[in-house]
C-alpha positions as CSV (number, residue, x, y, z in Angstrom):
1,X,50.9,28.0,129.7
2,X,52.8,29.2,126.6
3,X,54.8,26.8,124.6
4,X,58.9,26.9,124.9
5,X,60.1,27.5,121.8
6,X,64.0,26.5,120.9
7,X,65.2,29.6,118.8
8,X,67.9,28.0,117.5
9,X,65.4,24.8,115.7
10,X,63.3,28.1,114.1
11,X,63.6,28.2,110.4
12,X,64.7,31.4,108.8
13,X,61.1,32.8,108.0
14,X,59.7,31.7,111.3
15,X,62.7,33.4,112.9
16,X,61.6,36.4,110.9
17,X,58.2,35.8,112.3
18,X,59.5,36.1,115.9
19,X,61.7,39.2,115.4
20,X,58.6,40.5,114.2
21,X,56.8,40.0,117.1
22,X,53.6,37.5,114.7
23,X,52.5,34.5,116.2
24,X,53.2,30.7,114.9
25,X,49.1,30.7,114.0
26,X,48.7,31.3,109.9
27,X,47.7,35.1,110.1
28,X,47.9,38.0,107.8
29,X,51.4,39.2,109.2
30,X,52.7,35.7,108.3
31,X,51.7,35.6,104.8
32,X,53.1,39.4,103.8
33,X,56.8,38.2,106.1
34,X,56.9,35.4,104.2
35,X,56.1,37.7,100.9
36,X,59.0,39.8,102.3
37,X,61.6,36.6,102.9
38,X,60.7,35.6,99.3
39,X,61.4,39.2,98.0
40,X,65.0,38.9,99.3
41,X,65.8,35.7,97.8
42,X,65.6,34.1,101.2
43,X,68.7,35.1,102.3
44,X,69.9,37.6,105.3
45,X,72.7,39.1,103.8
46,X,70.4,40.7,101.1
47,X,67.9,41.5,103.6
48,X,70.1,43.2,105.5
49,X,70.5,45.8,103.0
50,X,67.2,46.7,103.0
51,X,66.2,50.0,104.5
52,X,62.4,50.8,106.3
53,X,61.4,52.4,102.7
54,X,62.5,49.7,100.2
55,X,60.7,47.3,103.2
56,X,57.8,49.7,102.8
57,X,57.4,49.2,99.1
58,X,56.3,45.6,100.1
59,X,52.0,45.0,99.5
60,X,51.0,45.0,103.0
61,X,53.9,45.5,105.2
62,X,53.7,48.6,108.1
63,X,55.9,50.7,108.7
64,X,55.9,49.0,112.3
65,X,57.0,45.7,111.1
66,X,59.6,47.4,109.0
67,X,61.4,49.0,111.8
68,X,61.7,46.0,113.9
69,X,63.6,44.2,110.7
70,X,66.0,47.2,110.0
71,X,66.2,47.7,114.2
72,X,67.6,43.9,114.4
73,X,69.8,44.1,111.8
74,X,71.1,47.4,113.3
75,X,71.2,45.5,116.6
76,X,73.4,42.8,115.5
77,X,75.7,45.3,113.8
78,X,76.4,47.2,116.7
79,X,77.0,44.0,118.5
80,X,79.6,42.5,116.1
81,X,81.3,46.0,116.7
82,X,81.1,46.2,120.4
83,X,83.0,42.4,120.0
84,X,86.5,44.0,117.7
85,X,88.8,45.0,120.1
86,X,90.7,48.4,119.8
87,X,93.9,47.4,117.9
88,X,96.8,49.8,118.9
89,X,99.1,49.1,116.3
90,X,98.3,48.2,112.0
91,X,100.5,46.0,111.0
92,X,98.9,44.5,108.1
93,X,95.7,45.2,105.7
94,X,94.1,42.5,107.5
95,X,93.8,44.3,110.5
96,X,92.1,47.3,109.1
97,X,89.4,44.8,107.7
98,X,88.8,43.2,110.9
99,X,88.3,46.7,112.3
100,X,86.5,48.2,109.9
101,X,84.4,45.2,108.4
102,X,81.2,45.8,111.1
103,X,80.9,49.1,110.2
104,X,81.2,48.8,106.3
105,X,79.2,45.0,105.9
106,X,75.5,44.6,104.9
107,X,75.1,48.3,103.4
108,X,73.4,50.0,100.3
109,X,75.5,52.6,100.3
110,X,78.8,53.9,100.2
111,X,80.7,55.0,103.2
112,X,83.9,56.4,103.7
113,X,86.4,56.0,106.4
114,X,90.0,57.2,107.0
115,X,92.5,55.7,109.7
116,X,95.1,57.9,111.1
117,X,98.2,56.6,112.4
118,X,101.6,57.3,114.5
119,X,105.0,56.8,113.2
120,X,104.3,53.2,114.8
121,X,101.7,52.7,113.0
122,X,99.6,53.0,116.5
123,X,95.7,54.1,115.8
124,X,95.0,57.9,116.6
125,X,91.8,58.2,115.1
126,X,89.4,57.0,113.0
127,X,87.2,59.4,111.3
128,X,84.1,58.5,109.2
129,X,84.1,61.1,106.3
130,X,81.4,60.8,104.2
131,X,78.0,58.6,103.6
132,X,76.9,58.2,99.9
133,X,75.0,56.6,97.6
134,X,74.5,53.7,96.1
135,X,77.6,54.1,94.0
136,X,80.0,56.7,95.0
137,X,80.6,58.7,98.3
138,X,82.6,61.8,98.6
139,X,86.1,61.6,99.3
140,X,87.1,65.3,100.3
141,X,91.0,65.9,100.2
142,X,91.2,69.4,102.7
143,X,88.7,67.5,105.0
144,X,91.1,64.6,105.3
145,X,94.5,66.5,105.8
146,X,92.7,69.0,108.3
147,X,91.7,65.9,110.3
148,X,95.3,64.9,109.7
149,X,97.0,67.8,110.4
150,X,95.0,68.0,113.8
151,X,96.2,64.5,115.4
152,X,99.6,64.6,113.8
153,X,99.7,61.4,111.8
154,X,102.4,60.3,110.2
155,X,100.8,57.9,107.7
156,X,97.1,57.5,106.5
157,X,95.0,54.7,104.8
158,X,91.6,55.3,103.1
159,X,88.9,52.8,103.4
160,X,85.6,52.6,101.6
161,X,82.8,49.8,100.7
162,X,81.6,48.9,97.3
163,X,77.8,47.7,97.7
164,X,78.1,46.2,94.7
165,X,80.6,43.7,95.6
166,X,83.0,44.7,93.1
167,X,85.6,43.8,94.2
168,X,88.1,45.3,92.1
169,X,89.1,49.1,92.4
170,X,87.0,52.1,89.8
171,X,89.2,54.5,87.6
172,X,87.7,56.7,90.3
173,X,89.1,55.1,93.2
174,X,92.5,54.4,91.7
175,X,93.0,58.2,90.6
176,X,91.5,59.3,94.3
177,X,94.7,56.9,95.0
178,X,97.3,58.5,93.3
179,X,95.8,62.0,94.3
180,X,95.8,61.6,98.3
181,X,99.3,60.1,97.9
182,X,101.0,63.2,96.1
183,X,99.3,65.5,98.4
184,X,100.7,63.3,101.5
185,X,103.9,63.8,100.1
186,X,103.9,67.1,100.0
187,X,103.2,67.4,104.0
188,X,105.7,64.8,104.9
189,X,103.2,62.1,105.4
190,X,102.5,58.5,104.0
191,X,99.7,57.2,101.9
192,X,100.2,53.1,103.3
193,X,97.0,51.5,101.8
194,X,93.4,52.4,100.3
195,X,91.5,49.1,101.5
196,X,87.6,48.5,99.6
197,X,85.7,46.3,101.2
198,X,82.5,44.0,100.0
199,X,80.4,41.4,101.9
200,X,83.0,38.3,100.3
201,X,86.5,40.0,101.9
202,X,88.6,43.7,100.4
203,X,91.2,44.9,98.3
204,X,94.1,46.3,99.7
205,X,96.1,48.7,97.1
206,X,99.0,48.0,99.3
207,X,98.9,44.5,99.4
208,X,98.4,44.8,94.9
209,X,101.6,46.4,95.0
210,X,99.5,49.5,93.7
211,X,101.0,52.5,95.8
């Protein structure tokens, strides 16, 4: 009969070990997952950004093994979505985090949403526009009005994730700013916050007094 094992008394690498489908026995697989855990500074959250090839680049790990890590990561993402409920109505740049924070946490890369809302403030849609690289993702002006235009919002606010964890805003982000803002103007709608968001919380121009 096979041991019980409490999942919850595990230590991180043997949790890794488990996820991974090895056994508690010294093998092979043990040795290149704890090589892995190492590699990452023994922490999740820089694991987590790891995709199947950077994984790959490690001496002896399959592509098998690689999947399962970047499939349970994935797993508890889509979880910790499924768990923020639908907010009707954005009253402050907190909410947009909470909302937004599953989607744009743990990354290597730059991703780009854009909420649209009613004169209330009530959510109409939220549209992922771009996925980019490690530094920069396209933030296309016609592609966000059209979307705008579409579901007649009355007010918009940009979000986006800096991998780095800078925290503060680019030149590039604040004149991407200014840029969406005049051109809302000019349709009768309302730029009401660019939020950037990094493992350790956001920055809200809004909340700066920026816009």
């Amino acid at each position: 009969m096979k041991q019980r094992i409490d999942i919850s008394q595990l230590t991180d690498p043997e949790l890794l070990q488990l996820v991974c489908g090895a056994t508690f026995e010294k093998s092979k697989q043990e040795v290149i997952l704890d090589r892995t855990w190492r590699w990452h500074q023994k922490d999740w959250r820089v694991l987590a950004k790891s995709s199947t090839w950077d994984l790959l680049e490690i001496y002896g790990l399959d592509l098998s093994t690689a999947q399962k890590i970047v499939g349970a990561f994935e797993l508890s993402r889509r979880y910790q979505a499924s768990k923020v409920k639908k907010r009707n109505q954005i009253k402050k740049s907190q909410d947009v985090f909470e909302l937004l924070q599953p989607k744009l946490s743990d990354l290597d890369h730059e991703q780009f949403f854009v909420l649209y809302l009613s004169f209330s403030n009530e959510i109409l849609e939220i549209n992922q526009l771009s996925i980019g690289g490690r530094h920069s993702a396209i933030a296309d002006a016609k592609r966000i009005f059209q979307y705008a235009l579409r579901c007649a919002a009355c007010g918009i606010i940009l979000c986006h994730n800096h991998p780095s964890g800078q925290l503060q805003p680019s030149e590039q982000d604040k004149v991407l700013t200014k840029d969406i803002k005049h051109f809302a103007t000019l349709i009768d709608m309302k730029l009401l916050d660019h939020l950037i968001f990094t493992d350790n919380g956001y920055f809200s121009f809004a909340d700066e007094g920026l816009l």
